[in-house]
C-alpha positions as semicolon CSV with decimal commas, in nm:
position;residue;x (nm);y (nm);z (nm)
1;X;-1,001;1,752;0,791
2;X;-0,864;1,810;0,454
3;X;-0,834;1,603;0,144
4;X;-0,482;1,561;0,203
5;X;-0,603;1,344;0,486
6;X;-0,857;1,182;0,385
7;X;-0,642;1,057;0,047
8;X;-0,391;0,916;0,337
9;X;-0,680;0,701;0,479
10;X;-0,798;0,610;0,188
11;X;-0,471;0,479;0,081
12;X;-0,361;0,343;0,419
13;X;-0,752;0,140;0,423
14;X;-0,679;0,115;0,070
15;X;-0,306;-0,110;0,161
16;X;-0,474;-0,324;0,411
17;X;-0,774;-0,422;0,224
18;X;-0,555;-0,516;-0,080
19;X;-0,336;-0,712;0,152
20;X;-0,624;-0,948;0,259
21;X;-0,791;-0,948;-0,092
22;X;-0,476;-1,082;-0,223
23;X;-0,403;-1,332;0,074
24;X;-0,805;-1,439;0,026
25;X;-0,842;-1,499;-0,324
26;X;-0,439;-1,638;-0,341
27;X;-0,297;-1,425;-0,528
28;X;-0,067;-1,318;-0,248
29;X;0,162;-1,549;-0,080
30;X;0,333;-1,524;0,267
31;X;0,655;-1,402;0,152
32;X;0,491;-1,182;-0,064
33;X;0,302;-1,022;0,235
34;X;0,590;-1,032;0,445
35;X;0,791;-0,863;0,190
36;X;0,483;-0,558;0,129
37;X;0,431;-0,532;0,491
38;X;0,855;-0,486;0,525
39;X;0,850;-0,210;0,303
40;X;0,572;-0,039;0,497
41;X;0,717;-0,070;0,782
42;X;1,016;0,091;0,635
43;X;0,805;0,357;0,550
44;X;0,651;0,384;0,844
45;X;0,991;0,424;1,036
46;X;1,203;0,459;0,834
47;X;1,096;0,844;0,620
48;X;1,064;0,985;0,950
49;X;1,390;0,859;1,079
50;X;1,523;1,050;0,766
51;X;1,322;1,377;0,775
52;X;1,090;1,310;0,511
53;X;0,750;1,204;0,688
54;X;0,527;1,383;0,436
55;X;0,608;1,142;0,221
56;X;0,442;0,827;0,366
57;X;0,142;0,858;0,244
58;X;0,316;0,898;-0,133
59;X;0,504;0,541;0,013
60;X;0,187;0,388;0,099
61;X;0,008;0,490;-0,253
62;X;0,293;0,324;-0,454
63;X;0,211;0,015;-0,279
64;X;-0,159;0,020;-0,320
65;X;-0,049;0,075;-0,714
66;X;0,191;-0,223;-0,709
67;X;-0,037;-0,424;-0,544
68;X;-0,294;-0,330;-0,791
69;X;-0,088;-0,437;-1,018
70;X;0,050;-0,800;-0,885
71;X;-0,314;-0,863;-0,753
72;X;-0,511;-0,805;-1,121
73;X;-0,213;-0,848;-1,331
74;X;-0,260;-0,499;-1,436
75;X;-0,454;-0,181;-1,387
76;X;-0,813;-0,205;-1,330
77;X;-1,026;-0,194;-1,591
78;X;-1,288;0,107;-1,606
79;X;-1,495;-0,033;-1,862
């Protein structure tokens, strides 16, 4: 298994945790959810539909960072 792989789980575990977070703590509502679980779901099959399946996992990663970012109101802080 290569990291390529394991970066895809990550962000795919990554998507569904931050989902729930964000439904748990309220900071997520259900359009909100309906609307991020849409646009994987146009990722999902939708990129292969058009040729470009490689890049779901980018898809999925650009939802983990928006989510990030609606969930925290910003990035994460490292200090």
């Amino acid at each position: 298994m290569g990291s390529i792989v394991v970066a895809g789980w990550i962000a795919l575990i990554g998507f569904w945790f931050l989902l729930v977070y964000g439904w748990f703590f309220d900071e997520l509502h259900r359009e909100g959810i309906v609307v991020l679980i849409g646009l994987w779901l146009l990722g999902r099959f939708g990129l292969p539909f058009l040729g470009a399946d490689g890049l779901f996992i980018t898809w999925v990663a650009t939802l983990d960072i928006a989510l990030v970012f609606i969930i925290f109101k910003g990035d994460v802080p490292l200090t």
